[in-house]
C-alpha positions, 0 to 999 in steps of 0.5 A: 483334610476330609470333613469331620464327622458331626451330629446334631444336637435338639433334633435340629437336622435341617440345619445341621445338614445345611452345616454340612452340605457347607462343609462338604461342598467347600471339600467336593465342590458342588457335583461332588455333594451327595446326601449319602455324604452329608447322612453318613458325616452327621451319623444320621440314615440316608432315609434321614435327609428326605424328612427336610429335602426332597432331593439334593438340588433342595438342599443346595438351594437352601445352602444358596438362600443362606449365601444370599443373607450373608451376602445381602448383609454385607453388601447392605451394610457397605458405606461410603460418604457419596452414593458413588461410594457406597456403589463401589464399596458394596462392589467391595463388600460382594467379592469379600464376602463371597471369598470369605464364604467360598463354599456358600458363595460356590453353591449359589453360582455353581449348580444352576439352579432354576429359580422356577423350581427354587423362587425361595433362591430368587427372594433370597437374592432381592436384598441383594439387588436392592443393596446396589439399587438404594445407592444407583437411584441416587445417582442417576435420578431416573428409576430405568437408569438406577436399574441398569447402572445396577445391573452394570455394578453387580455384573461387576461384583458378581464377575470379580467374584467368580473369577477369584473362585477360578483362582484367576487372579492367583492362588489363596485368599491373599488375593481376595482383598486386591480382587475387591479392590479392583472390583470396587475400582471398576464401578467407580470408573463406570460412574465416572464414564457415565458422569463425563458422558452426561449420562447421569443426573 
């Protein structure tokens, strides 16, 4: 089914090419979207998208900056009853998250954006890292420690996900709820790994 042809309401067209950049990426897939697709789906000149991006990549990176609040949001309002729990459960949250947003989710990860050139990316994805640190701090008690169980738990979360979008662990969104659950299963076994090593506080 292609993409249905939209327009854009109240002069709003940054965030109506942002829609459809969504749309259109979810379709094509990254390196089959173009602002020649998303002008010609919202009825609006090629000359059009250039009032707000000054390129693609720009439009990508802003479609990566709202995959990072949907998934910051998720992730930060992850709960759990331990601080281990609430690792694991962010874990969780992240690889919903990103099957529940596929395209987002792919144009964050999937283009390489350099984020010397986009820091507005980088920004986007802090409260994200902070999500997992709040609970890491918890459990390890030492600041270098907390940074990089955080690193171990978003490699984690991160990896699931991306190996869900590859349809690695099968097919359709029914795998998406047993993916998160063996992410969330992975972080638990590393907190376990680490307290039986006497790693942690």
């Amino acid at each position: 089914m292609g993409v249905k042809k939209r327009g854009y309401h109240h002069g709003d067209l940054r965030a109506a090419l942002i829609d459809a950049a969504v749309q259109l990426i979810g379709e094509h897939g990254v390196k089959g979207f173009t602002l020649a697709e998303a002008s010609r789906q919202l009825g609006v000149s090629v000359a059009a998208p250039y009032r707000h991006f000054a390129d693609r990549d720009r439009l990508v990176a802003a479609v990566a900056v709202q995959a990072c609040g949907i998934i910051g949001e998720a992730v930060g309002a992850a709960g759990g009853e331990t601080p281990a729990e609430r690792l694991a459960e962010a874990a969780r949250a992240y690889v919903s998250a990103a099957a529940a947003n596929r395209p987002l989710f792919v144009a964050l990860v999937g283009v390489g954006l350099d984020k010397r050139r986009y820091p507005e990316v980088e920004e986007a994805a802090r409260p994200v890292a902070q999500a997992f640190l709040e609970p890491a701090r918890l459990i390890t008690g030492a600041e270098e420690d907390a940074v990089h169980l955080t690193e171990t738990v978003v490699a984690i979360a991160h990896g699931h996900a991306v190996l869900l979008m590859d349809a690695s662990f099968g097919p359709g969104p029914r795998a998406a709820a047993p993916v998160a659950a063996r992410a969330a299963h992975a972080v638990r076994a590393v907190v376990e790994c680490l307290r039986s090593a006497g790693s942690l506080a």
